[in-house]
C-alpha positions in Angstrom: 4.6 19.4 5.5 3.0 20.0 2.7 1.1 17.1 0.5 3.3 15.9 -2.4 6.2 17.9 -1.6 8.0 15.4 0.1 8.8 12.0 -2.4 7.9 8.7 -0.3 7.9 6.6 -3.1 10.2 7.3 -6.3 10.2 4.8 -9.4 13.0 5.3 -11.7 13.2 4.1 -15.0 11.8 0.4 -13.8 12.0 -2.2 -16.4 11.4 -5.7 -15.7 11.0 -9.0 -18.0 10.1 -12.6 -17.1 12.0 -15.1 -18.7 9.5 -17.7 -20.4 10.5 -21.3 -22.3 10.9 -19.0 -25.4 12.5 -15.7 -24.1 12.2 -13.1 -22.1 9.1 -11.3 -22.2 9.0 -7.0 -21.0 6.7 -6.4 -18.7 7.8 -3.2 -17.5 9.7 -0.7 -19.7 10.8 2.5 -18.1 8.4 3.4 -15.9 8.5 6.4 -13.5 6.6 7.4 -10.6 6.7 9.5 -7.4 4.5 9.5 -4.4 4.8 12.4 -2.4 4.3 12.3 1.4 0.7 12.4 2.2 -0.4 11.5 -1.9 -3.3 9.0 -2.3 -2.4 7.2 -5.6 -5.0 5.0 -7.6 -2.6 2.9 -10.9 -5.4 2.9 -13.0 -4.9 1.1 -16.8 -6.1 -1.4 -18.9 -6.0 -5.2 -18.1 -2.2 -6.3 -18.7 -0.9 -3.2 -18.3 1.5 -3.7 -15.7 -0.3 -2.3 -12.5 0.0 -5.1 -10.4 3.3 -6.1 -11.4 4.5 -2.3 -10.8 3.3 -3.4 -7.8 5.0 -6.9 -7.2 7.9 -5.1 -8.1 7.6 -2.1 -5.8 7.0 -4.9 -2.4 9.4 -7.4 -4.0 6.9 -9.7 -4.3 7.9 -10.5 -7.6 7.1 -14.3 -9.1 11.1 -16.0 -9.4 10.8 -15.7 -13.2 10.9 -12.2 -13.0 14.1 -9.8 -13.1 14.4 -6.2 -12.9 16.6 -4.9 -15.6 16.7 -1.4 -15.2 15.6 0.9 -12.8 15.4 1.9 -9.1 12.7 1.6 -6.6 13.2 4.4 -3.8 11.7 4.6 -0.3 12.6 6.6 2.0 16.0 7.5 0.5 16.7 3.6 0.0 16.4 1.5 -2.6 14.3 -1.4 -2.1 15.7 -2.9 -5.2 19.3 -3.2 -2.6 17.7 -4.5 0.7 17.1 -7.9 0.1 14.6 -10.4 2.4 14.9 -9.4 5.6 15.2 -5.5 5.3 11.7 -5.8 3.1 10.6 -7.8 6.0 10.4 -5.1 8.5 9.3 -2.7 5.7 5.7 -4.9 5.0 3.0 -4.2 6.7 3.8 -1.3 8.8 5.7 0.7 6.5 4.6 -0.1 2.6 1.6 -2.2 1.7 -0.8 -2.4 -0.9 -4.2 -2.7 -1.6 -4.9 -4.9 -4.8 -7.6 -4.3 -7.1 -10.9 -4.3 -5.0 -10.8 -2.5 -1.7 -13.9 -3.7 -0.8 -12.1 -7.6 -0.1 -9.8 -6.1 1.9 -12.2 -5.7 4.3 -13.6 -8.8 6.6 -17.3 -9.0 6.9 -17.2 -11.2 9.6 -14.6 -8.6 11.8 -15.8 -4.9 12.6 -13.9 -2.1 10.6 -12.9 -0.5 14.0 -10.8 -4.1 14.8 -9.7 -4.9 11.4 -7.8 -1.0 12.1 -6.5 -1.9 15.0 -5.3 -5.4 13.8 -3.6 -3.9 11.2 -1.2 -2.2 13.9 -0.2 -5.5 15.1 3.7 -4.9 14.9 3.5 -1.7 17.3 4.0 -2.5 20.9 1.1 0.5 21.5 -1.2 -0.8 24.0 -4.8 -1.7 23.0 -5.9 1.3 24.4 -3.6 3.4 22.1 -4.3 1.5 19.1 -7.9 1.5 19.5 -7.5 5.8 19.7 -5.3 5.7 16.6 -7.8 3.8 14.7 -10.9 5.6 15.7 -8.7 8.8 14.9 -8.1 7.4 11.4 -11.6 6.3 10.6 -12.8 9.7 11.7 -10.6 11.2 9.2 -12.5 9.7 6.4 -16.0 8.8 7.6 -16.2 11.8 10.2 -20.6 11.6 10.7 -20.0 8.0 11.9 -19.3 7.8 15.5 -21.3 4.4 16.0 -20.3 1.6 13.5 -16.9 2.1 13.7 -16.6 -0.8 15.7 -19.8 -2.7 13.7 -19.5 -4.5 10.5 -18.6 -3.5 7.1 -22.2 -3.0 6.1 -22.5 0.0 8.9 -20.3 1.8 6.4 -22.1 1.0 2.8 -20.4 2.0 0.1 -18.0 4.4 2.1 -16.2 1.0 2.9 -13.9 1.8 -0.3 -12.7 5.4 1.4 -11.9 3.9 4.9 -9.7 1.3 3.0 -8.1 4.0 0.5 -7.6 6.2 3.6 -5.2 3.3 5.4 -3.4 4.3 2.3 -3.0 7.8 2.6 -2.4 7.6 5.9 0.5 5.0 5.9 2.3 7.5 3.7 1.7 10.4 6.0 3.6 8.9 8.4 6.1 7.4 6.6 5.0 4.9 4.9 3.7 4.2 1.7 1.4 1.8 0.1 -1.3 1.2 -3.2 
């Protein structure tokens, strides 16, 4: 399939206020965006802008004093906005994620990059084996020249940290799955 062809994640017309002691205040107004299948997204705006509340919004991880008031938030031909607790539940993680603001705290510098890839897979029911092979796989995607390290600290990698961290992004969403 061809990258971008297929929508993953569609944003339509989201709006979204938080009610404060003296009114509501508009976060959101009207904002649209689609993720096609196999897209690497960056949100990318100035401080207040909404980016990680887009965000909030798109995981429903929303704070209690906020409250979509338009819009629809579609994955997968379902609309997150209409699934509730549980059916986000087995949609984290595995499915959608997120990383916020600075890859590079993602990553543990205490845990090898190959083991933090392969802890990340801990809902599948893969053997070790297999989930070892996917993440070597994935890491070789993005930092192909480094056969040993994968399996060493963060500082084997340098400054390539922040592709192997925006590659679990892409490659969620290749296989269904999409996450920022």
């Amino acid at each position: 399939m061809t990258v971008g062809t297929d929508p993953v994640l569609s944003v339509e017309g989201l709006s979204l206020s938080y009610s404060t002691p003296v009114g509501d205040l508009l976060a959101l107004r009207d904002v649209n965006l689609t993720i096609g299948r196999g897209e690497i997204v960056g949100l990318v705006g100035e401080s207040g802008s909404g980016k990680s509340t887009l965000m909030q919004a798109v995981l429903q991880l929303m704070a209690g004093s906020a409250r979509v008031t338009a819009g629809r938030i579609m994955f997968g031909g379902t609309d997150l906005l209409q699934i509730g607790p549980t059916g986000m539940r087995h949609l984290l993680g595995d499915r959608i994620s997120v990383v916020f603001q600075d890859p590079m705290t993602a990553l543990n510098p205490l845990v090898t990059i190959g083991w933090q890839m392969i802890d990340i897979q801990h809902r599948s029911r893969d053997s070790h084996k297999v989930k070892r092979q996917r993440a070597v796989e994935m890491l070789h995607r993005v930092v192909p020249e480094q056969d040993r390290g994968l399996f060493a600290g963060r500082e084997a990698l340098g400054d390539r940290s922040l592709r192997v961290a925006g590659h679990d992004v892409g490659e969620r969403a290749r296989h269904g799955g999409a996450t920022r």
